[in-house]
ZAPA-501199 format. One record per residue (C-alpha): x, y, z; residue number from 1. Coordinates in Angstrom, 2 decimals, padded with zeros to 5 digits. Example, Ala and Ser with C-alpha at 12.3 -4.5 7.8 and 13.67 -1.06 7.14 Angstrom:
residues 2
((012.30,-004.50,007.80),1)
((013.67,-001.06,007.14),2)
This chain:
residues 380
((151.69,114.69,007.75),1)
((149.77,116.45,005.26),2)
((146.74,118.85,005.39),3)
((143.42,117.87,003.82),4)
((140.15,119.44,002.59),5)
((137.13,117.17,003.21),6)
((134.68,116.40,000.27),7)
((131.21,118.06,000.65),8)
((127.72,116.57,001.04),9)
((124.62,118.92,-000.14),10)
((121.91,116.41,001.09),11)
((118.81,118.47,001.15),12)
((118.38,117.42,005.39),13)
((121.58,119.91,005.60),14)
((122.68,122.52,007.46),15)
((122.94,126.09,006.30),16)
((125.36,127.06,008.62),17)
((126.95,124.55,010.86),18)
((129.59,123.30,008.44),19)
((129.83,126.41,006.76),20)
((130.86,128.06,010.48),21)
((133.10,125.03,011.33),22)
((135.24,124.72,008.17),23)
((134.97,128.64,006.86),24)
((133.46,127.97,003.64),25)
((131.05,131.35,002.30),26)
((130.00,129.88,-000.61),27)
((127.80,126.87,000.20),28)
((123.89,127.26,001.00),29)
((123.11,123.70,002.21),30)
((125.92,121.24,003.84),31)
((124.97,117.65,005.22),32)
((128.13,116.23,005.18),33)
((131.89,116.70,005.17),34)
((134.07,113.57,004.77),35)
((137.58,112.88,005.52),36)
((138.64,109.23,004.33),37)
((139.20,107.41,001.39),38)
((136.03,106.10,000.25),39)
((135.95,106.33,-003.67),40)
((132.58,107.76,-004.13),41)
((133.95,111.10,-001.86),42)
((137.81,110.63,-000.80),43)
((139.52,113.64,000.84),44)
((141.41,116.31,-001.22),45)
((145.48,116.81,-000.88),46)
((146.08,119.63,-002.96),47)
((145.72,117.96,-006.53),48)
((145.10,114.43,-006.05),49)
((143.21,112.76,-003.28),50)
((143.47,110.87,-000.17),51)
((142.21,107.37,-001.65),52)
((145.06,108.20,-005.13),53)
((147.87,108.73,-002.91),54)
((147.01,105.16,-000.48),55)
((146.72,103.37,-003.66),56)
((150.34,104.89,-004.60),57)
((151.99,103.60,-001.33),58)
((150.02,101.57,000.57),59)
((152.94,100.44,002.83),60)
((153.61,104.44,004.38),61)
((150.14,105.24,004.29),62)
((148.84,102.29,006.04),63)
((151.54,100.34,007.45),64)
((152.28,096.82,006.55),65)
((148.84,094.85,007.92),66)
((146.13,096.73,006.31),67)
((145.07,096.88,002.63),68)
((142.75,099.80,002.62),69)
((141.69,102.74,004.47),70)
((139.47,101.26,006.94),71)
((137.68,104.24,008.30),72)
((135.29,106.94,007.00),73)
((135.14,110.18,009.32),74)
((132.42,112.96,009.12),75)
((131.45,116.00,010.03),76)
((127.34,115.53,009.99),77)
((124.60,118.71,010.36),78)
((121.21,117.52,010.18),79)
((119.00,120.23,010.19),80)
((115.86,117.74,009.04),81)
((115.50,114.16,009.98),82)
((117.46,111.40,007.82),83)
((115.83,108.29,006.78),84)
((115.06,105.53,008.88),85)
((117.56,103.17,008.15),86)
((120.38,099.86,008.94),87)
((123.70,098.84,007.76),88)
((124.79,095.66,007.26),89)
((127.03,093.46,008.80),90)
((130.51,092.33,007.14),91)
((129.13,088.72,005.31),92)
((125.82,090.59,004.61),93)
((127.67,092.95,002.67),94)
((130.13,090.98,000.92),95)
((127.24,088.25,-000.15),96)
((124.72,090.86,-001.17),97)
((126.82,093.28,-003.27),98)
((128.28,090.00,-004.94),99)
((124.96,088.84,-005.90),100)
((123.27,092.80,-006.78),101)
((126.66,092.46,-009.70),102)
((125.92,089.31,-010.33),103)
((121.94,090.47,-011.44),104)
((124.08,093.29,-013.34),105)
((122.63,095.84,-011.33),106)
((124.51,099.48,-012.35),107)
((125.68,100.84,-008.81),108)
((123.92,104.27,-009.94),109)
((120.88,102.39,-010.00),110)
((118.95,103.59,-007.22),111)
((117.40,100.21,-006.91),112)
((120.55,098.56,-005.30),113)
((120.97,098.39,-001.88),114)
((124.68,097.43,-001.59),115)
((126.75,100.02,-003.14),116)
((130.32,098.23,-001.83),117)
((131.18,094.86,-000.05),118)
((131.80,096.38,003.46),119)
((130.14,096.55,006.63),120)
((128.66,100.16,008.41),121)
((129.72,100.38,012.30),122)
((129.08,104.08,013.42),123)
((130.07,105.98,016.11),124)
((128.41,109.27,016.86),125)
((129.95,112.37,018.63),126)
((127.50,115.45,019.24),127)
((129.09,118.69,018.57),128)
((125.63,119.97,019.22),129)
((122.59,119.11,021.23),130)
((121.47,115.91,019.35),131)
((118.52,113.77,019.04),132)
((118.01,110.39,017.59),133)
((115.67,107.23,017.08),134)
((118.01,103.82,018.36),135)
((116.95,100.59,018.13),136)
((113.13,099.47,019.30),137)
((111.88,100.47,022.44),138)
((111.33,097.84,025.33),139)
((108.34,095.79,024.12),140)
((105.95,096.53,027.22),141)
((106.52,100.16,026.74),142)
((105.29,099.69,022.83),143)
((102.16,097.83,024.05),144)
((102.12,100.50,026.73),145)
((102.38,103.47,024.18),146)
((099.61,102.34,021.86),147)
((097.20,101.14,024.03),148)
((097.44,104.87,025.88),149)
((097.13,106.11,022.87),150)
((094.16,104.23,021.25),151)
((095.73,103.04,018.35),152)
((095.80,099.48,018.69),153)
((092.47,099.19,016.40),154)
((094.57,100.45,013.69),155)
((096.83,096.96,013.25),156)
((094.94,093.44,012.90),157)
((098.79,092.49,014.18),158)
((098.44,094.52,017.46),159)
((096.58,091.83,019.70),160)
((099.27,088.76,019.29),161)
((102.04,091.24,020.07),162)
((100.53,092.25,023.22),163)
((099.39,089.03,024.10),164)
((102.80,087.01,023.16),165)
((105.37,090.06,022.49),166)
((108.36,088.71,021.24),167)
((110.78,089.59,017.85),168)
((108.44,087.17,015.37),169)
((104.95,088.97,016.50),170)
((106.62,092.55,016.66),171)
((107.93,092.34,013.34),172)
((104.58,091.45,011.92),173)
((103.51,094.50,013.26),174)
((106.31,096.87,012.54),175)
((106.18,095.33,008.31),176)
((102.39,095.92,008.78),177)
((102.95,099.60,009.73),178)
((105.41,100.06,006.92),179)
((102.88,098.51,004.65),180)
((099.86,099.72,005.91),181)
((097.04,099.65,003.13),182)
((095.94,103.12,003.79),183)
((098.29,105.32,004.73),184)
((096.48,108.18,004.65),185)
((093.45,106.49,007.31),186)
((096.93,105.80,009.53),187)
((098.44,109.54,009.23),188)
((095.27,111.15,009.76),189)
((094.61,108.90,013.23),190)
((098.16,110.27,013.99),191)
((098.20,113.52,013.76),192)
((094.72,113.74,015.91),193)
((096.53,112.61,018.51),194)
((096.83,115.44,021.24),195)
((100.06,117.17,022.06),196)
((099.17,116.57,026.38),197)
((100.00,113.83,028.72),198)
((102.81,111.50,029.15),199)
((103.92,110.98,025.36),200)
((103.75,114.60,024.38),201)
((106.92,114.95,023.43),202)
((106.85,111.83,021.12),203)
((103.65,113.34,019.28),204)
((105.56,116.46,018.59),205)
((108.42,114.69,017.05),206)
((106.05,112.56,015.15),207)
((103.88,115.77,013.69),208)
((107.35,117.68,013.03),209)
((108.35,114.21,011.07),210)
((105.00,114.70,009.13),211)
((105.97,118.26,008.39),212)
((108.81,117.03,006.20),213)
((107.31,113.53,005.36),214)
((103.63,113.90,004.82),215)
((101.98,110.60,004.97),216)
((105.07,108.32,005.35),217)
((103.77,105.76,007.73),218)
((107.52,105.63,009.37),219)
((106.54,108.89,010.88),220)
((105.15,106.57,013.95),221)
((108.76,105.56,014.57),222)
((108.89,108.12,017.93),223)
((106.30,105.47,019.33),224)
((108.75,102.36,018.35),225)
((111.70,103.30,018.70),226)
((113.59,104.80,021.30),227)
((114.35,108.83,021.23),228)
((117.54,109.89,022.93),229)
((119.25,113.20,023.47),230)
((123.26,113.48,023.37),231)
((124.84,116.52,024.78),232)
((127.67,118.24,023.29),233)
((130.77,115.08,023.54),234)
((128.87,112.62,024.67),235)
((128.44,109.38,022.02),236)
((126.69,106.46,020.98),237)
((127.75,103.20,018.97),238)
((125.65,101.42,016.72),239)
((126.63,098.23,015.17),240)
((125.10,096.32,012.30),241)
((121.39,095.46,012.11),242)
((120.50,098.47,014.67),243)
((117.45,100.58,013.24),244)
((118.17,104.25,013.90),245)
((117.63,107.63,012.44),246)
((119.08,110.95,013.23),247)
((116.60,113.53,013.53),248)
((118.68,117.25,014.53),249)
((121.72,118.53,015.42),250)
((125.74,118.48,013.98),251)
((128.45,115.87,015.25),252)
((131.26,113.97,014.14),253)
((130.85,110.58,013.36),254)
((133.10,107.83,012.55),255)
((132.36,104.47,010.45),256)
((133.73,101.46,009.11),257)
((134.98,102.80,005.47),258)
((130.97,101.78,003.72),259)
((128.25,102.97,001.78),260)
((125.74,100.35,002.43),261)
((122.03,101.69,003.55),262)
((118.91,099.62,003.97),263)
((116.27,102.03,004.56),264)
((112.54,101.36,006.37),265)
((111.16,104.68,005.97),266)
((110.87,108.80,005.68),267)
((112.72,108.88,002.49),268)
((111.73,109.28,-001.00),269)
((114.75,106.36,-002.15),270)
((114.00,102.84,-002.63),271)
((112.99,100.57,000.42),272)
((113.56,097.02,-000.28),273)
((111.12,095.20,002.66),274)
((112.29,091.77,002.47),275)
((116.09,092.89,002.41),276)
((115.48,095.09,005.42),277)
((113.72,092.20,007.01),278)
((117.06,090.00,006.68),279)
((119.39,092.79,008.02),280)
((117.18,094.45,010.60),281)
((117.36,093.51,014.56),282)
((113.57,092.97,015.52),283)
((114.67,092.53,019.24),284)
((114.28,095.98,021.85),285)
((118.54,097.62,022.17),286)
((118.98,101.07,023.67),287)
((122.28,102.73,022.99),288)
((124.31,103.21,025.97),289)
((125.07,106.85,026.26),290)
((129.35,107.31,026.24),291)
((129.62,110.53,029.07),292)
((131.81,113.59,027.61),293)
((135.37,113.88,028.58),294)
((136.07,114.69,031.77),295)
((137.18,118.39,032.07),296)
((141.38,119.14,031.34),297)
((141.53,115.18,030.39),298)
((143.90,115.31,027.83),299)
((142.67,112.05,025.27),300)
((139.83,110.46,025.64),301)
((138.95,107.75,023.40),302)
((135.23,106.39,022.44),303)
((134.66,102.76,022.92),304)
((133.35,100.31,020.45),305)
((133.00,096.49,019.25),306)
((134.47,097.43,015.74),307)
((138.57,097.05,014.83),308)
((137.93,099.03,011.83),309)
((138.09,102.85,013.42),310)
((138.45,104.50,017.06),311)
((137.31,108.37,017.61),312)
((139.24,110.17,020.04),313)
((138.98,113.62,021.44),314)
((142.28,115.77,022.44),315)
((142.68,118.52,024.68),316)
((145.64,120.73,024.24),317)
((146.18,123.34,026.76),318)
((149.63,125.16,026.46),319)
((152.30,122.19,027.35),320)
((153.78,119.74,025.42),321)
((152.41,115.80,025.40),322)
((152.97,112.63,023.73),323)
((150.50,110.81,021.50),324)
((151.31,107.14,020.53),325)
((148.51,106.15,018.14),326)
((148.65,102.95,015.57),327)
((148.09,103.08,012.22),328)
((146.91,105.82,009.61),329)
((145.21,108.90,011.87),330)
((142.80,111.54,010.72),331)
((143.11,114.55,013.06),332)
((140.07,117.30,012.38),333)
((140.95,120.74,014.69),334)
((137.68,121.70,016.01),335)
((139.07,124.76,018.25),336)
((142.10,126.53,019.15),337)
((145.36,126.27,017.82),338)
((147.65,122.38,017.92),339)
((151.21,121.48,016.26),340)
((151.88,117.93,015.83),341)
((155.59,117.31,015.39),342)
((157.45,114.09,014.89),343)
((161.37,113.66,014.30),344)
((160.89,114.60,010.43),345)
((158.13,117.12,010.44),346)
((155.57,119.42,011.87),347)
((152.02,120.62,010.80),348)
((150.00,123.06,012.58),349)
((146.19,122.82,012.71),350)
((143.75,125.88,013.36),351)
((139.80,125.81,013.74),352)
((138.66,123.82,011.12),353)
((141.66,122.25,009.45),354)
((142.44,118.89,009.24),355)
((145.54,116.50,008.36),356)
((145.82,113.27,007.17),357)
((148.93,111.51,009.72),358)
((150.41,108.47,007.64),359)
((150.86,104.85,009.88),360)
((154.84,105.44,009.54),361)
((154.39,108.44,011.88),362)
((153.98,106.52,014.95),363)
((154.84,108.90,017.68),364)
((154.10,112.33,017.85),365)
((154.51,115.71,020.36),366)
((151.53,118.02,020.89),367)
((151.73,121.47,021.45),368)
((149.13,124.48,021.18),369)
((145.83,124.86,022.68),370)
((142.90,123.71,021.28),371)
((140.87,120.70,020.87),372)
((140.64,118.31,018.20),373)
((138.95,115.24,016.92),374)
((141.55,111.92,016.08),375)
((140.33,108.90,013.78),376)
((142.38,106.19,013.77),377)
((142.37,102.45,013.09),378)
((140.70,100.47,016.04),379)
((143.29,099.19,018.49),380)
């Protein structure tokens, strides 16, 4: 067991205070991001070397004997704007299109390439904070529903066969169509005359406050396509591969396969690659179901998802002693209170804020304290 410091993320959407409040820091004015994991474009600090340095020393004590690198990425994420509309690949996507973006000799600075590593981009997201978010496309009727309410369907010469036959080919026409519209400023100007009254109010705001930090990004529609949830503080979401989402406000921890790969369909000033998008991007409607909190006093509760590469737990400690007997390497991020995790050889006590990386050789620990905390771990 060994305390960690996270490496930071200044990514101008940022928070100027969340992180800072969380972790202590006083000398940071915007924070997007803090990562704990052993990705080697940010890998965690242990005093002077990192996280990803001291795997690559001793694989076997770190990770036990069936897995040959980290294979999770935990953050802590404050968006105070909206991120970019984007979707990850999945696993064979990955590996085939990094292969072939070397092969074309393409630098992985280049801000060009879309696969910056051969891996695959599950997510998991915890809200720390009220949270809202654009998930997948929105039931097809309620898109024809939406626009025709609205008046817009003049706008897109694709509009009519997606009403008439709405299925994934006829939607995508229209959703590349949008992204591509031949003059974007005719489309933002029809959207932002729409009035903020009736039954899609509240997707018009979010579409004007989009505008206010994207000005004339056709992707500021996406309140219209895509479905806008709301996560309370604990409850989740999973998204796997191929989902199109975009988080627009609010901090929470969030837990990923250990990849950097981001195909991106709009508000962004980085490259968009259409026809790649088109190959990774699920045309057909998904809505996220919405994991509940823990239950009050429940000592672990554990997320649920389709991917074996991470699981995201949540601990409550309250002033008695318990068992934990989690696999594999663990991440364990304090986010109140006071907790000591002791095994037969050591102890490490974790305050607000602190974190500790909990090698795969430590397989069964005591908790003491109170407190609550955050565990990654390997997916079980």
């Amino acid at each position: 067991m060994q305390k960690i410091s996270p490496s930071l993320q200044d990514y101008d959407w940022g928070s100027k205070s969340f992180i800072q409040e969380l972790l202590g820091i006083t000398n940071a004015d915007i924070l997007a991001e803090a990562w704990y994991g052993a990705h080697p474009k940010a890998p965690s600090l242990i005093q002077d070397t990192n996280l990803l340095s001291m795997i690559e020393q001793d694989p076997h004590y770190w990770l036990g004997p069936n897995t040959a690198k980290m294979p999770f990425l935990l953050k802590i994420l404050a968006a105070n704007k909206a991120l970019s509309i984007q979707v990850h690949p999945n696993k064979t996507q990955a590996e085939q299109g990094f292969a072939e973006e070397n092969q074309k000799g393409i630098a992985l600075s280049d801000p060009r390439r879309c696969f910056r590593d051969d891996n695959h981009k599950p997510e998991l997201m915890m809200a720390l904070t009220d949270f809202y978010a654009l998930c997948g496309f929105r039931e097809y009727t309620q898109v024809i529903d939406i626009f025709d309410s609205l008046k817009l369907t003049r706008l897109f010469s694709t509009f009519a066969s997606f009403a008439k036959y709405p299925n994934s080919q006829n939607f995508s026409e229209l959703y590349l169509q949008i992204l591509q519209y031949p003059d974007p400023k005719e489309l933002n100007t029809a959207l932002l005359k729409l009035s903020i009254n009736g039954e899609y109010a509240h997707l018009i705001s979010w579409m004007k406050k989009l505008n206010e930090v994207y000005p004339g990004d056709p992707a500021i529609i996406s309140p219209l396509l895509m479905n806008l949830i709301k996560l309370r503080p604990y409850e989740a979401i999973y998204l796997d591969a191929g989902i199109i989402h975009a988080y627009l406000e609010g901090s929470g921890i969030e837990i990923m396969a250990s990849g950097d790969n981001v195909l991106r369909a709009g508000l962004t000033s980085k490259h968009i690659d259409i026809s790649m998008l088109c190959e990774i991007m699920t045309f057909a409607p998904f809505m996220p179901e919405i994991q509940a909190a823990p239950s009050e006093g429940k000592y672990l509760h554990g997320y649920q998802s389709a991917a074996k590469d991470f699981k995201l737990y949540h601990l409550s400690v309250s002033n008695e002693d318990n068992a934990l007997n989690i696999q594999g390497i663990k991440i364990v991020l304090c986010l109140s209170g006071e907790i000591k995790f002791s095994s037969d050889e050591s102890s490490l006590k974790l305050s607000r804020g602190e974190s500790a990386v909990i090698s795969a050789s430590r397989k069964e620990l005591f908790i003491s304290g109170s407190g609550t905390a955050v565990i990654a771990a390997v997916g079980q």
